[in-house]
Every structure is written in C-alpha cells, then in structure tokens.
LOGU-178772 format. One record per atom (N, C-alpha, C, O): y, x negated, z; chain. Coordinates in nm, 2 decimals, always signed. Example, Ala and Ser with C-alpha at 12.3 -4.5 7.8 and 13.67 -1.06 7.14 Angstrom:
REM LOGU-178772
       c2       c1       c3   chaine
    -0.57    -1.32    +0.78        A
    -0.45    -1.23    +0.78        A
    -0.33    -1.32    +0.78        A
    -0.33    -1.42    +0.85        A
    -0.22    -1.28    +0.71        A
    -0.11    -1.37    +0.71        A
    +0.00    -1.29    +0.79        A
    +0.11    -1.34    +0.80        A
REM end
This chain:
REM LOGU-178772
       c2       c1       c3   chaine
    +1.46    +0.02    -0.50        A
    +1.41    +0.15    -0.49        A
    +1.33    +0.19    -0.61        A
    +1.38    +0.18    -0.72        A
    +1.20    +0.26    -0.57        A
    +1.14    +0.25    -0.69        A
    +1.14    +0.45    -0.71        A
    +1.10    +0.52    -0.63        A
    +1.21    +0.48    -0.86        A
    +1.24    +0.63    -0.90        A
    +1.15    +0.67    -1.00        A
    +1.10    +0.61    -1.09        A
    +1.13    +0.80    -0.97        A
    +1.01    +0.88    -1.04        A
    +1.12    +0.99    -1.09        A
    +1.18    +1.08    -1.02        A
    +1.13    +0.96    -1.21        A
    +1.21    +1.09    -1.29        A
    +1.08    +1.20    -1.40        A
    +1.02    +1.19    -1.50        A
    +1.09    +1.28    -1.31        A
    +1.00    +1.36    -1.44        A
    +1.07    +1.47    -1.46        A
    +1.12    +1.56    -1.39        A
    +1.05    +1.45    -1.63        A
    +1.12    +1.57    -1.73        A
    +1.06    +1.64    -1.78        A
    +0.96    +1.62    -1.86        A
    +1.13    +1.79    -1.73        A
    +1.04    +1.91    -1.78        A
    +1.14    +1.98    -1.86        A
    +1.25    +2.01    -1.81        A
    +1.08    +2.02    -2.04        A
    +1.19    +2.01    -2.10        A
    +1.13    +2.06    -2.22        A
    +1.12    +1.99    -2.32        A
    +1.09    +2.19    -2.21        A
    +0.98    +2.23    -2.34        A
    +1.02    +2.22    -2.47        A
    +0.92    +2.21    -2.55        A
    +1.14    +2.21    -2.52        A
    +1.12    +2.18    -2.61        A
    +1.23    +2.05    -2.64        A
    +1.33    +2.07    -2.71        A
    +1.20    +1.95    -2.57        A
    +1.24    +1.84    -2.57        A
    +1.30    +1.75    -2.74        A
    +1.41    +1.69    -2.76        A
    +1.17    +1.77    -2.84        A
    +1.22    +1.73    -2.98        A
    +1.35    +1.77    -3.02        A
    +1.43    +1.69    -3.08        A
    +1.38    +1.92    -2.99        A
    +1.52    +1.93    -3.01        A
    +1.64    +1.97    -2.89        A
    +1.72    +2.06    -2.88        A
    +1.62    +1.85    -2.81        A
    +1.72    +1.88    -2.69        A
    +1.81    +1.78    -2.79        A
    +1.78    +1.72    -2.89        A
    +1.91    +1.79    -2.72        A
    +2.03    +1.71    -2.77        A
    +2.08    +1.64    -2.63        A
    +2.14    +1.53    -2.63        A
    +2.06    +1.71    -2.51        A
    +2.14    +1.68    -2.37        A
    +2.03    +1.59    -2.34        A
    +2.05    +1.47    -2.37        A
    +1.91    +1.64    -2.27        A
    +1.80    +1.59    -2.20        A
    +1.78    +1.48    -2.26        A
    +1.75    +1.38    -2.19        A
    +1.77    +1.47    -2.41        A
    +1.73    +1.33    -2.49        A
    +1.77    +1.25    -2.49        A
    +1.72    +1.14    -2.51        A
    +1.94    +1.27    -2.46        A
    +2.03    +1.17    -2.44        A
    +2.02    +1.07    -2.25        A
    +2.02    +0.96    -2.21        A
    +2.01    +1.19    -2.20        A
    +1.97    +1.19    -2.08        A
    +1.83    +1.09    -2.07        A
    +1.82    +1.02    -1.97        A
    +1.75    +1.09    -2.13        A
    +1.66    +1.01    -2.12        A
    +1.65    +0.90    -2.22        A
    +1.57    +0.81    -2.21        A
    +1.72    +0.91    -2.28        A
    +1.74    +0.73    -2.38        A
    +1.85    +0.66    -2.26        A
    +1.85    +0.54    -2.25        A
    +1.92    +0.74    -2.18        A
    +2.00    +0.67    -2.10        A
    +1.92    +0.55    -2.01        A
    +1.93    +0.43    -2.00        A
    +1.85    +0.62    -1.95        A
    +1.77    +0.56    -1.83        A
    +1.64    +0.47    -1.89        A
    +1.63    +0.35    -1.87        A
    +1.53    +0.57    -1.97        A
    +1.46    +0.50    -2.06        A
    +1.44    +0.33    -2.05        A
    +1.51    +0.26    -2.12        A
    +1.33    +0.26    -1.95        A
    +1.36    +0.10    -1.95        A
    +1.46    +0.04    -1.86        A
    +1.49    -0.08    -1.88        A
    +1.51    +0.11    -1.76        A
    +1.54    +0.10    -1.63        A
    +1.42    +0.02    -1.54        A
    +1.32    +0.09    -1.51        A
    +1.42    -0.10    -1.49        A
    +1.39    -0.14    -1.37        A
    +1.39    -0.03    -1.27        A
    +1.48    +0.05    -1.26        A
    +1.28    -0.04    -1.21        A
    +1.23    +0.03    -1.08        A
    +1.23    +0.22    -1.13        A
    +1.23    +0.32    -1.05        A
    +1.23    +0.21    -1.23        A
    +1.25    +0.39    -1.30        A
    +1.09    +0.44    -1.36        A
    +1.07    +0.42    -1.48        A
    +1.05    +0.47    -1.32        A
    +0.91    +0.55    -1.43        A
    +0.97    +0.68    -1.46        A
    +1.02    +0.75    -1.37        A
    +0.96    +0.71    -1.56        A
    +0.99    +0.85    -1.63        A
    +0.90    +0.92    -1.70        A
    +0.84    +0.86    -1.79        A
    +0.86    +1.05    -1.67        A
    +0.71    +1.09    -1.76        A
    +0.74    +1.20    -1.79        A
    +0.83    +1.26    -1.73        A
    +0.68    +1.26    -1.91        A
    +0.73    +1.38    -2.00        A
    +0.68    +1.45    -1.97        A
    +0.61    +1.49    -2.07        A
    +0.65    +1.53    -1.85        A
    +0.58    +1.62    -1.83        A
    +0.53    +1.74    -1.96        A
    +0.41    +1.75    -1.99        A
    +0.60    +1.80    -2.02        A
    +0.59    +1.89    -2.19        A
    +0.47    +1.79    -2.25        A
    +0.38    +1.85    -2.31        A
    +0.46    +1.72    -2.24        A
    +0.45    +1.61    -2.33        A
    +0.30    +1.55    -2.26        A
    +0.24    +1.49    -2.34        A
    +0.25    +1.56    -2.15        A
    +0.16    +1.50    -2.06        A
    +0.08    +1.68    -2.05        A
    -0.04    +1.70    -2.09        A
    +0.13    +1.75    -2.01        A
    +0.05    +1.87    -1.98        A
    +0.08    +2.03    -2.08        A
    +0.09    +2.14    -2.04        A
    +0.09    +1.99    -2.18        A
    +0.10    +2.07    -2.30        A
    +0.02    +2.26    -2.28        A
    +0.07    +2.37    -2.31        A
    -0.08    +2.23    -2.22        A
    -0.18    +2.34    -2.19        A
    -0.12    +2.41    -2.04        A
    -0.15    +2.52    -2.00        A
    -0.05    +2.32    -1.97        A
    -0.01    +2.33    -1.82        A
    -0.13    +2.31    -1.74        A
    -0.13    +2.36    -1.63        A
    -0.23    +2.24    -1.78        A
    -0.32    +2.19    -1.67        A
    -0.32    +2.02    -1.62        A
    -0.37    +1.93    -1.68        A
    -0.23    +2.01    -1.49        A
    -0.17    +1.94    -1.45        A
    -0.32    +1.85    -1.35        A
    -0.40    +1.91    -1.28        A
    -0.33    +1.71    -1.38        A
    -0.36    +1.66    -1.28        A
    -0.34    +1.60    -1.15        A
    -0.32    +1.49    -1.11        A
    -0.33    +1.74    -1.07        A
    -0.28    +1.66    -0.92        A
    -0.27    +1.58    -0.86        A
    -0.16    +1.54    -0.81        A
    -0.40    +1.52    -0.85        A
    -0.40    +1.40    -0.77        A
    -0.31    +1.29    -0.82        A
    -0.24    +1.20    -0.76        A
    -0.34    +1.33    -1.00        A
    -0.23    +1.19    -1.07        A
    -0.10    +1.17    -1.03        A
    -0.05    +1.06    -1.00        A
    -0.04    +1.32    -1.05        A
    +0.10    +1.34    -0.99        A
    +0.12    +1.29    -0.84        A
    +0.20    +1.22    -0.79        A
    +0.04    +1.34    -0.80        A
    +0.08    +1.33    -0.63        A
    +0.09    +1.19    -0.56        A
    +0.16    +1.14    -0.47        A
    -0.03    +1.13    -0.65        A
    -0.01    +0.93    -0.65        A
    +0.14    +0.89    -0.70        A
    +0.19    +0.80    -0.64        A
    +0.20    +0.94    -0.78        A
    +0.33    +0.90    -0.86        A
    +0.43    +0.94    -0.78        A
    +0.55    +0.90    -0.80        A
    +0.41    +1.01    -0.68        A
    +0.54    +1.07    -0.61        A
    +0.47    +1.00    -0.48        A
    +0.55    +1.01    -0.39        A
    +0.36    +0.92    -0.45        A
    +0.35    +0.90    -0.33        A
    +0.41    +0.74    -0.35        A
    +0.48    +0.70    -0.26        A
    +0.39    +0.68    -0.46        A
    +0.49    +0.54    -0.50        A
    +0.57    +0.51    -0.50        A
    +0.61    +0.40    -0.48        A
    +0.67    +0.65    -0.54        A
    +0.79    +0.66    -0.59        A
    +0.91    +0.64    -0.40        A
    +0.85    +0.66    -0.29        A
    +1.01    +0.61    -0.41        A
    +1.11    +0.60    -0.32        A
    +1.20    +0.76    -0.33        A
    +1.22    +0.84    -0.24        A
    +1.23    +0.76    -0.45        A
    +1.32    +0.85    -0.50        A
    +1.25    +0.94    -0.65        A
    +1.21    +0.88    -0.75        A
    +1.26    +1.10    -0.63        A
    +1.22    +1.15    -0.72        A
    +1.31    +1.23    -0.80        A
    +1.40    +1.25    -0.71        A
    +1.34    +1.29    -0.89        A
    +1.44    +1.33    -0.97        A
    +1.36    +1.41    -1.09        A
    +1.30    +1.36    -1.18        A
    +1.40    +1.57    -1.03        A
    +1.36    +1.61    -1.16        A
    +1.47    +1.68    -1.25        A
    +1.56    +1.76    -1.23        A
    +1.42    +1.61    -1.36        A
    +1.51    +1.64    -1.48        A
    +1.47    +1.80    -1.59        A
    +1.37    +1.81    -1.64        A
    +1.57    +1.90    -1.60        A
    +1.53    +1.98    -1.67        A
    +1.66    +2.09    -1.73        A
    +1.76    +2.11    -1.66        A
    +1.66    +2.15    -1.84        A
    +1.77    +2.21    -1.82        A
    +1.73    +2.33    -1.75        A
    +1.61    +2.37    -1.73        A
    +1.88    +2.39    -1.72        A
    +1.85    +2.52    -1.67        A
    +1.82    +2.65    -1.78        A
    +1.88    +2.64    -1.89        A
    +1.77    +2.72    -1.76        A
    +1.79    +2.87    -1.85        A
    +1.73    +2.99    -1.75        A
    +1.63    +3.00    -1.68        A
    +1.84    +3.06    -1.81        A
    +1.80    +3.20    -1.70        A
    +1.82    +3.17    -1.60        A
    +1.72    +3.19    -1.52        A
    +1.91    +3.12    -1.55        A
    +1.95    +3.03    -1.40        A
    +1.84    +3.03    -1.31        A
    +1.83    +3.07    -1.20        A
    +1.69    +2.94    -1.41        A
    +1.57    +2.90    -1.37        A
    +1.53    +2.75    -1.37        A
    +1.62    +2.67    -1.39        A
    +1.45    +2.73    -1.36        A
    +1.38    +2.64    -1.43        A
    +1.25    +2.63    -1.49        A
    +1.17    +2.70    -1.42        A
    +1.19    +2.58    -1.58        A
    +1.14    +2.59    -1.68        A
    +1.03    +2.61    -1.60        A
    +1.01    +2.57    -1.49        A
    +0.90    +2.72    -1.72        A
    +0.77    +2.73    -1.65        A
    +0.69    +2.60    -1.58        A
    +0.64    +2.61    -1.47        A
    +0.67    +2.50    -1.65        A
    +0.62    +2.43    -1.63        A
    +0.66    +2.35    -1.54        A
    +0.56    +2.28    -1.51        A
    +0.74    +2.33    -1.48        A
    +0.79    +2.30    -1.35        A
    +0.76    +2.40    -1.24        A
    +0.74    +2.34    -1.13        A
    +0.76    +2.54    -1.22        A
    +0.72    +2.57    -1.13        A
    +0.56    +2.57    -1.10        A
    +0.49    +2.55    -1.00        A
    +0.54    +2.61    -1.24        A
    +0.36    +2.54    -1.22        A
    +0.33    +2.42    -1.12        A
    +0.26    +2.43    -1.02        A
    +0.39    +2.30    -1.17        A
    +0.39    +2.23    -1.12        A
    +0.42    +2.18    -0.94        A
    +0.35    +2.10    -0.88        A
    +0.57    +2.25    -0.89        A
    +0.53    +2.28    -0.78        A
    +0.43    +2.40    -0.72        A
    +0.41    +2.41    -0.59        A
    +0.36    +2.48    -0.83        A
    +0.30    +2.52    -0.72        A
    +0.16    +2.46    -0.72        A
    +0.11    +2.51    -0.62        A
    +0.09    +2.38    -0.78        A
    +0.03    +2.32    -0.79        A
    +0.02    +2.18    -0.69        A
    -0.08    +2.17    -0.61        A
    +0.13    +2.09    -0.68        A
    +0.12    +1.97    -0.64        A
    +0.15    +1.93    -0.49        A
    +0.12    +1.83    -0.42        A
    +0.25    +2.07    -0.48        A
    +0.27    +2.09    -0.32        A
    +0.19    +2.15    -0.22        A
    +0.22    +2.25    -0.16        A
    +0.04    +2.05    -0.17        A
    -0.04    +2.13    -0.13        A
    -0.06    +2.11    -0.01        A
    -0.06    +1.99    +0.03        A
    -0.09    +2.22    +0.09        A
    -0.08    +2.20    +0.24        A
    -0.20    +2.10    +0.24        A
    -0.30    +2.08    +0.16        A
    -0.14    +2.06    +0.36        A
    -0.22    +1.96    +0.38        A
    -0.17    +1.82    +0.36        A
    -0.17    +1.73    +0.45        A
    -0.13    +1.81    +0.24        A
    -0.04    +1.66    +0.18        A
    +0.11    +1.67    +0.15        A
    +0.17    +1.56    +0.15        A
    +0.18    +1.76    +0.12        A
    +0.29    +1.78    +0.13        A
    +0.38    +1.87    +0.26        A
    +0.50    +1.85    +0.29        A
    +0.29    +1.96    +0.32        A
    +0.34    +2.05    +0.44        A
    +0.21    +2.06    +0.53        A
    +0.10    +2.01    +0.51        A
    +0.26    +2.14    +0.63        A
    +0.14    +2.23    +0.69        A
    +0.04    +2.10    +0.75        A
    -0.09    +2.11    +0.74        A
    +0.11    +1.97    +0.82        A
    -0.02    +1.86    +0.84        A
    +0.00    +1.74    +0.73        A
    -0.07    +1.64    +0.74        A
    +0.08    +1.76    +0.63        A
    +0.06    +1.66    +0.54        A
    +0.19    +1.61    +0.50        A
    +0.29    +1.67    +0.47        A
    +0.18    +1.48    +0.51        A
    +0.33    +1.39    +0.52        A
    +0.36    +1.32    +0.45        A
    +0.45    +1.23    +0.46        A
    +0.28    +1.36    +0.31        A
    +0.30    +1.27    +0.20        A
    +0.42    +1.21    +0.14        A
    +0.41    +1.12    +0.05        A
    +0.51    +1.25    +0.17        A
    +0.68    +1.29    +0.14        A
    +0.74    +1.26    +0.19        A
    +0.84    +1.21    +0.14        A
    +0.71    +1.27    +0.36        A
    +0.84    +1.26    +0.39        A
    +0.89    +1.14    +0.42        A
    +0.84    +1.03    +0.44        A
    +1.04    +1.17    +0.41        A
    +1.17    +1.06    +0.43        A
    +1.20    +1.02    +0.29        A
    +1.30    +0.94    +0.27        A
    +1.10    +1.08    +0.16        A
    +1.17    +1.00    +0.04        A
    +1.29    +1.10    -0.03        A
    +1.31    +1.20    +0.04        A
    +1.34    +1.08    -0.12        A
    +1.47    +1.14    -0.13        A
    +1.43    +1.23    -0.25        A
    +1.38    +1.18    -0.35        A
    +1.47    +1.37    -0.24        A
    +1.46    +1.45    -0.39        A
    +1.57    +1.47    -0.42        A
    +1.66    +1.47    -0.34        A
    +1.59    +1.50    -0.59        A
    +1.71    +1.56    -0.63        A
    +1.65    +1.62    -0.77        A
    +1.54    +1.61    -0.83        A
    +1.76    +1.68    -0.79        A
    +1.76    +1.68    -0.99        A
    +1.88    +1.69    -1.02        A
    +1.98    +1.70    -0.95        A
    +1.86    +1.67    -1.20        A
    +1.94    +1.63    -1.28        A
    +1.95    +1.75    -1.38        A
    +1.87    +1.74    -1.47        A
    +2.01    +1.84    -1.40        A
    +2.03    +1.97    -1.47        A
    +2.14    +1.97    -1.57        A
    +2.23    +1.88    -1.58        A
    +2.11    +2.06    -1.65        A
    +2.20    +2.07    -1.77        A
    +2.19    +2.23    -1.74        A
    +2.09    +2.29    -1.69        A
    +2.31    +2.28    -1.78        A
    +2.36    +2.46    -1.77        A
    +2.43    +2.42    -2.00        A
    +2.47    +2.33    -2.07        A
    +2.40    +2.57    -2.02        A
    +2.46    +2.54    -2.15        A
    +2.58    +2.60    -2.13        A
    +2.68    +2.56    -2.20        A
    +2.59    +2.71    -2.05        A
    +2.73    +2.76    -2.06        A
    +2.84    +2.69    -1.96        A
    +2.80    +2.61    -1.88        A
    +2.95    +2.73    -1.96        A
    +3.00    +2.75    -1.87        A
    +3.04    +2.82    -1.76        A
    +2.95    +2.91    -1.74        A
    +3.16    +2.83    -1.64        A
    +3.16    +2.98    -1.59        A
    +3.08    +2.95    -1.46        A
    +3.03    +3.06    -1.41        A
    +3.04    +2.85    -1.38        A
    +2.93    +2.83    -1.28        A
    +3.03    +2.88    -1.19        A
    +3.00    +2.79    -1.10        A
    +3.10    +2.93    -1.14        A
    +3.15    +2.98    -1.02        A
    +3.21    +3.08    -0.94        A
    +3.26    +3.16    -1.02        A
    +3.22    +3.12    -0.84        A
    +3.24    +3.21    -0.74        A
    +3.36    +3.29    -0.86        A
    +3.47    +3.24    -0.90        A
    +3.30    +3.42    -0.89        A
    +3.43    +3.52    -1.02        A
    +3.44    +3.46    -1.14        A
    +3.51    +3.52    -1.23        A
    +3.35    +3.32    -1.17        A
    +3.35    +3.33    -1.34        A
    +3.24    +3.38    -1.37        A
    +3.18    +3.46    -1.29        A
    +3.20    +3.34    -1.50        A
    +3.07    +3.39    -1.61        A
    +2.96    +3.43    -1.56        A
    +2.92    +3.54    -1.59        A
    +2.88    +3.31    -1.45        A
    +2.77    +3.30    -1.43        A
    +2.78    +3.35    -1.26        A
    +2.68    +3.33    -1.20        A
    +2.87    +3.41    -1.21        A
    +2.89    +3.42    -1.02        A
    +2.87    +3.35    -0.96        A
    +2.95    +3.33    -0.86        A
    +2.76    +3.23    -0.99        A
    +2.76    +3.18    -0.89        A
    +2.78    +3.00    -0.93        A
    +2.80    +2.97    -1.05        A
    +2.78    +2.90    -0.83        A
    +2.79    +2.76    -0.85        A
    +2.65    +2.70    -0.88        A
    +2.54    +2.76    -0.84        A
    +2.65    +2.58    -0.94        A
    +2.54    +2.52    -1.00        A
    +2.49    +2.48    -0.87        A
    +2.37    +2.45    -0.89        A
    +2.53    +2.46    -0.75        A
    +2.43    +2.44    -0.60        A
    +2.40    +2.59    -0.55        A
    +2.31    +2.59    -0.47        A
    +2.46    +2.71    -0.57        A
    +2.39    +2.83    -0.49        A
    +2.26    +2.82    -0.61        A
    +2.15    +2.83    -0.56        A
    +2.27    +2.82    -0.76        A
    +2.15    +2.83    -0.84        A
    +2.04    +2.72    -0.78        A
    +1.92    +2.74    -0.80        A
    +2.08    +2.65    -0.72        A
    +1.97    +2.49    -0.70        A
    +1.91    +2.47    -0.57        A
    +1.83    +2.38    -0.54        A
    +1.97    +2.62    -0.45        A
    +1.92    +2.62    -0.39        A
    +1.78    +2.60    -0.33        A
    +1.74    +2.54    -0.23        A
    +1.73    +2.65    -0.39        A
    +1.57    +2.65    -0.39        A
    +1.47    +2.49    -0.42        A
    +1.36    +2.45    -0.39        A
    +1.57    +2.44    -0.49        A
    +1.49    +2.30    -0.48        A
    +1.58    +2.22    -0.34        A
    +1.53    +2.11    -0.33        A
    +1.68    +2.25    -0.26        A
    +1.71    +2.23    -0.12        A
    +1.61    +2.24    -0.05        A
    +1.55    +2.14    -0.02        A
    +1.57    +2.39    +0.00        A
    +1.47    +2.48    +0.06        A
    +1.37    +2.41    +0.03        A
    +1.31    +2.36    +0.13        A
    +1.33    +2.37    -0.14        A
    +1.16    +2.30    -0.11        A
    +1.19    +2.16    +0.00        A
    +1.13    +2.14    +0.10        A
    +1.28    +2.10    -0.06        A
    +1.27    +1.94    -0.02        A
    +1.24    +1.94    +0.13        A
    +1.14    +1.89    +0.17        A
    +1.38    +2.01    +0.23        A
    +1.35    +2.09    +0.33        A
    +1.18    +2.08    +0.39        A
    +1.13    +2.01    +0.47        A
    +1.12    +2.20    +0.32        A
    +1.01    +2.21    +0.36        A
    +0.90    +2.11    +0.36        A
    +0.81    +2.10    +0.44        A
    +0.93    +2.02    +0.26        A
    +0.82    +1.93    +0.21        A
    +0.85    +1.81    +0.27        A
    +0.80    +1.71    +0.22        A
    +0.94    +1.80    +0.39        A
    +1.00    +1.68    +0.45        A
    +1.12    +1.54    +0.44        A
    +1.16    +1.44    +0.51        A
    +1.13    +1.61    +0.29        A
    +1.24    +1.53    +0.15        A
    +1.36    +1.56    +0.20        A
    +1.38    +1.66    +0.27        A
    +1.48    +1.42    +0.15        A
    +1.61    +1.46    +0.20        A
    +1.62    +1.53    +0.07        A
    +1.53    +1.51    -0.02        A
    +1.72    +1.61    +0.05        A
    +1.75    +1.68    -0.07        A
    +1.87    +1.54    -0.10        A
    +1.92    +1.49    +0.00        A
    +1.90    +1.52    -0.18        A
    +2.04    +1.44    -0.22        A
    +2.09    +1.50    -0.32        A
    +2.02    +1.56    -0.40        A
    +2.25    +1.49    -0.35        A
    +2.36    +1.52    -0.43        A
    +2.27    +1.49    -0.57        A
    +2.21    +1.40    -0.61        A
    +2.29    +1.66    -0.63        A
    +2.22    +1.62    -0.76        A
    +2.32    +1.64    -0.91        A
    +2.41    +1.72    -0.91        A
    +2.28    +1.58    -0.99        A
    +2.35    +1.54    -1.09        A
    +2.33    +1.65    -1.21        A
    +2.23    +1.67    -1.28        A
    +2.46    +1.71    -1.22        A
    +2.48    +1.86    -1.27        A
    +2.59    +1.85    -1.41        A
    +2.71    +1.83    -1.39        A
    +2.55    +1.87    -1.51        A
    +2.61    +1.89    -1.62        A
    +2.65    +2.03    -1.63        A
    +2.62    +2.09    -1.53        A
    +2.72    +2.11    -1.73        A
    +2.77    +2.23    -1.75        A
    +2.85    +2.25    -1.83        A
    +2.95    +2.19    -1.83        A
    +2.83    +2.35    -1.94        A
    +2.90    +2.40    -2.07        A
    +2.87    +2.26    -2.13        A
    +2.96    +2.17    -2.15        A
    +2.75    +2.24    -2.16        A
    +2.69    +2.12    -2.26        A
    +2.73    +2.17    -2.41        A
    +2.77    +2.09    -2.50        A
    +2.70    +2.35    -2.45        A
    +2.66    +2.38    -2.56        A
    +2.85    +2.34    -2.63        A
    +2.89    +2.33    -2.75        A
    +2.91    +2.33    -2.55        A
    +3.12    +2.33    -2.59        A
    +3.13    +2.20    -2.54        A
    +3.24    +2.15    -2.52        A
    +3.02    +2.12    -2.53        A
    +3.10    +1.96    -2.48        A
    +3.05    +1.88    -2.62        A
    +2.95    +1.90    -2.69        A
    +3.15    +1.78    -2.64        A
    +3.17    +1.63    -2.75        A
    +3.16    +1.56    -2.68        A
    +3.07    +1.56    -2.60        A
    +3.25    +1.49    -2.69        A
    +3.31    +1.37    -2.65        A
    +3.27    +1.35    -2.49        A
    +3.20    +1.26    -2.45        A
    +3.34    +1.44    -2.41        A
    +3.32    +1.43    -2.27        A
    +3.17    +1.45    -2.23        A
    +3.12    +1.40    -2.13        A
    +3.10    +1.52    -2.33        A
    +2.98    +1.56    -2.27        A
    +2.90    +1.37    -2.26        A
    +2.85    +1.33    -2.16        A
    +2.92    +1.29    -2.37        A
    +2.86    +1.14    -2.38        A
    +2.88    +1.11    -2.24        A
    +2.79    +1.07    -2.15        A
    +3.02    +1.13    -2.24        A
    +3.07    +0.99    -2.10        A
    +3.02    +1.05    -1.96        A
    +3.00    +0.98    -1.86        A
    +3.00    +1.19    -1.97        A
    +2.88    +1.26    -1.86        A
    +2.76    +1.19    -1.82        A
    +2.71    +1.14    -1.72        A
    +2.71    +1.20    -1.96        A
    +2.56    +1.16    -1.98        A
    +2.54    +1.02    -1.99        A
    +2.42    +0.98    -1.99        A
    +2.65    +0.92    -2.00        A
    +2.67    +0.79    -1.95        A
    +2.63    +0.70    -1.84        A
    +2.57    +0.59    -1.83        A
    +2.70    +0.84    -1.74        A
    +2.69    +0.78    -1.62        A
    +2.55    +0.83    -1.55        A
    +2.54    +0.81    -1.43        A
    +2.47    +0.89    -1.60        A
    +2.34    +0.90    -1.56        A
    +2.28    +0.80    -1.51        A
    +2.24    +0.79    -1.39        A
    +2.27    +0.73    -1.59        A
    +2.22    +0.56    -1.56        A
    +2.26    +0.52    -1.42        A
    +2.18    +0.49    -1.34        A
    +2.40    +0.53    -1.39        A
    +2.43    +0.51    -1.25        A
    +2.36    +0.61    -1.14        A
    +2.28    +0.58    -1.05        A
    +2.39    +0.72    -1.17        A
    +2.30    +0.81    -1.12        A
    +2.19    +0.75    -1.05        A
    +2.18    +0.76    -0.92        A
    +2.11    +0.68    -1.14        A
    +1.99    +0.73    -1.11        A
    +1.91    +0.56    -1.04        A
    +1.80    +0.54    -0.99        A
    +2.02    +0.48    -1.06        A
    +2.03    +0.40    -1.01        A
    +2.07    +0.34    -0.86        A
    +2.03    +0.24    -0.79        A
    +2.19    +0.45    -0.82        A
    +2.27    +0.44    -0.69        A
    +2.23    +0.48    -0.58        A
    +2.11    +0.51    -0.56        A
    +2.29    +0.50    -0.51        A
    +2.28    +0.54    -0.32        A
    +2.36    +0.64    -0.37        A
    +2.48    +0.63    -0.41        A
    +2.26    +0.78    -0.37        A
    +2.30    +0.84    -0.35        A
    +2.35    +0.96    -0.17        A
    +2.32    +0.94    -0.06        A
    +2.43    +1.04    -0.23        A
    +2.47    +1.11    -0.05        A
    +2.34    +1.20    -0.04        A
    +2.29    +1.25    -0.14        A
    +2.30    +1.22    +0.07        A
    +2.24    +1.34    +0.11        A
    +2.33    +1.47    +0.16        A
    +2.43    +1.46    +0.22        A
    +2.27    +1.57    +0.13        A
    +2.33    +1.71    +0.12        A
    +2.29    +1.75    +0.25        A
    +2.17    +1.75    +0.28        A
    +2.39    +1.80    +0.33        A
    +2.32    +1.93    +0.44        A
    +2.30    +2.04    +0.43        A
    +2.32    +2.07    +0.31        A
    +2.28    +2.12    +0.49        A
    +2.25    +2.27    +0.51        A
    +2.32    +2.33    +0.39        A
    +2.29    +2.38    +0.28        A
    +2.44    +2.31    +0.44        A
    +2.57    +2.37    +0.32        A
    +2.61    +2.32    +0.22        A
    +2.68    +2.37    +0.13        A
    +2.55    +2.20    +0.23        A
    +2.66    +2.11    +0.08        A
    +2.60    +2.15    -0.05        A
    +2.64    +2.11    -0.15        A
REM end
C-alpha cells in the first residue's frame, strides 16, 4: 500500500510531537511524506502537483496538530484549493475508494463529553469524516494523541507506535464511530 502522509505543521522547527512523529515514519517503504510548511511557505500551493500525489497514493494521512480545536491555515487552504469539482466531487472520481485519515496531536487534555475541552477528539475531527464522505474516501480510524504538553515517558511509546499506524490495516469508521 502505497501512503501519502502530508504534514501541516507551521512551525514544525520547534514541534517536539510532530517531529517525533515524523522521524518515526521518515524512510518507511511505500510512505512519501511532504512538509507541506516547508513546500508552500507563501501558501501558494501547486495543484495539479498535489493532486498527482494523492492520485498515487493508496492511503493518505494528514498529519497536524490541533489548535483552537482547528486545523492549521495551511491545511484548509489546501483543501480548499485541491478539492476541485470536477476531480475530487461533483463528476470527479479522483479519490474514490482510497482511504483518508489523520494523525493529530491535542496539547491539552480534557477531550471529553463534561471535561476541559466538551467535546471528544472524533466530534472535533468531524469534519475531515464529512470531507472524505464527500470526496468519495473511506474515512479510517485516525491516530489521536492528547495532553502531549503533560506527557514523558508515555507520550514516546505513543509516538512509537505511529510507525505501526501508518503501516497497518487500518478499521474504517462509520457514520458514528
């Protein structure tokens, strides 16, 4: 299975999670990983480039932390940019049947129904369900860290198993999961 992980991650030089997260995988068989920050600095994204990369790819995975129970500008640029009727919806089938997910980092804790944040790290991730959904993609089980900024020890053997991650069969998600 050939994986297209793209990391959007503005200020990547001093992540501590995401970097780990990406020395994990980093030189993986069947993995291309591109730095998006890092490729589109200005945010002027080459479509067609991208769109070739996700049309190769089997499985796509985007990597980013969360903030502002968002995701980073440059990622939405980018979907709005690359998802264009025609080739991704609306007549265009570029997509479908391959598998999306992402891979998120939360700094706090608290993701749940009456803690910190109200809600869980899948009602926040909704929305990249909904695109996949739309764009003909299975959404699959995505790979969710949380309260990174209070994790040691545990946070490593987290960020360990990424590698597996991103390697595996993963489940697909329905409606509700």
């Amino acid at each position: 299975m050939k994986t297209l992980v793209l990391l959007f991650h503005p200020d990547f030089k001093t992540s501590k999670v995401n970097q780990k997260m990406y020395d994990t995988i980093n030189g993986m068989k069947d993995v291309t990983v591109r730095n998006m920050y890092e490729l589109y600095p200005n945010f002027k994204i080459d479509v067609k480039k991208e769109q070739k990369y996700m049309e190769d790819a089997d499985r796509i995975i985007l990597q980013f932390p969360i903030r502002w129970y968002s995701s980073p500008a440059l990622l939405k640029q980018w979907e709005d940019d690359i998802f264009e009727a025609g080739w991704a919806y609306m007549g265009g089938h570029a997509l479908d049947d391959k598998e999306f997910t992402v891979a998120v980092s939360f700094g706090a804790g608290g993701y749940e129904h009456g803690g910190y944040s109200h809600y869980t790290p899948h009602e926040i991730l909704r929305p990249f369900q909904a695109t996949a959904y739309r764009i003909g993609m299975k959404f699959m089980k995505p790979f969710v860290l949380t309260n990174v900024m209070r994790m040691k020890e545990e946070l490593n053997n987290q960020i360990s198993q990424y590698r597996n991650f991103v390697s595996q069969k993963l489940p697909e998600l329905d409606d509700l999961g």
